[in-house]
N, C-alpha and C positions, 0 to 999 in steps of 0.2 A: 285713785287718780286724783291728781294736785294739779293747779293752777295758781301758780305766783304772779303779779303784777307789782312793779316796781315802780316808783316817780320820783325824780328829783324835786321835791317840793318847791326849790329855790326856783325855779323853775315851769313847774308841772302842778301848779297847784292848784288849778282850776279844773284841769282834767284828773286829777284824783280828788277834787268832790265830786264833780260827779258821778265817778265811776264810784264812790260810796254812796252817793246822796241817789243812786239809782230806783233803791226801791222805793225812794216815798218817791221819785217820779211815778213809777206804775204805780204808785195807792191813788195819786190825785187823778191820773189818767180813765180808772175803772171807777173813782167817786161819781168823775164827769158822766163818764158811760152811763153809768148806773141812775144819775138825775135827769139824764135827757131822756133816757129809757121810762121814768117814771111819770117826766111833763108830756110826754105823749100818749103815753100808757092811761096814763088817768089823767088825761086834760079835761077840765071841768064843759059844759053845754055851753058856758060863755066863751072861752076860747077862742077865739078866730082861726077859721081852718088853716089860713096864712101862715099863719104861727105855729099851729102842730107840722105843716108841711116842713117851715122850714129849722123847727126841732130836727125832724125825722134827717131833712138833709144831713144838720152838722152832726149829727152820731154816724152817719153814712160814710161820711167824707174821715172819721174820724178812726175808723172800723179800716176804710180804702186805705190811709198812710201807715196804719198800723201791720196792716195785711203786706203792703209791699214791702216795709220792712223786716217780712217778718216775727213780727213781735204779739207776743197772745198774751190777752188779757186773763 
């Protein structure tokens, strides 16, 4: 099974980078994941819980837009 995608460059040339430039989106999207996962995970005693809570928020929220579209890290 084959999947062709065509663009007129002259054209289309935004929308074929990014339909190339896709996967280092997903690498900076799981880096992201992956640091907020770790500033929470092992947030130091000094830390303000404020700040681990609202770590936790934006991986939440970030995991939420990823899930409705779909899309796995």
């Amino acid at each position: 099974m084959k999947a062709t995608l065509e663009f007129n460059l002259d054209k289309e040339r935004q929308e074929f980078e990014d339909c190339t430039n896709g996967w280092k989106w997903k690498c900076i999207v799981i880096e992201l994941d992956n640091e907020l996962r770790t500033r929470t995970k092992y947030a130091s005693d000094k830390t303000p819980d404020e700040v681990v809570e609202a770590l936790v928020k934006v991986r939440d929220y970030l995991r939420e837009l990823l899930n409705e579209d779909g899309l796995i890290l």
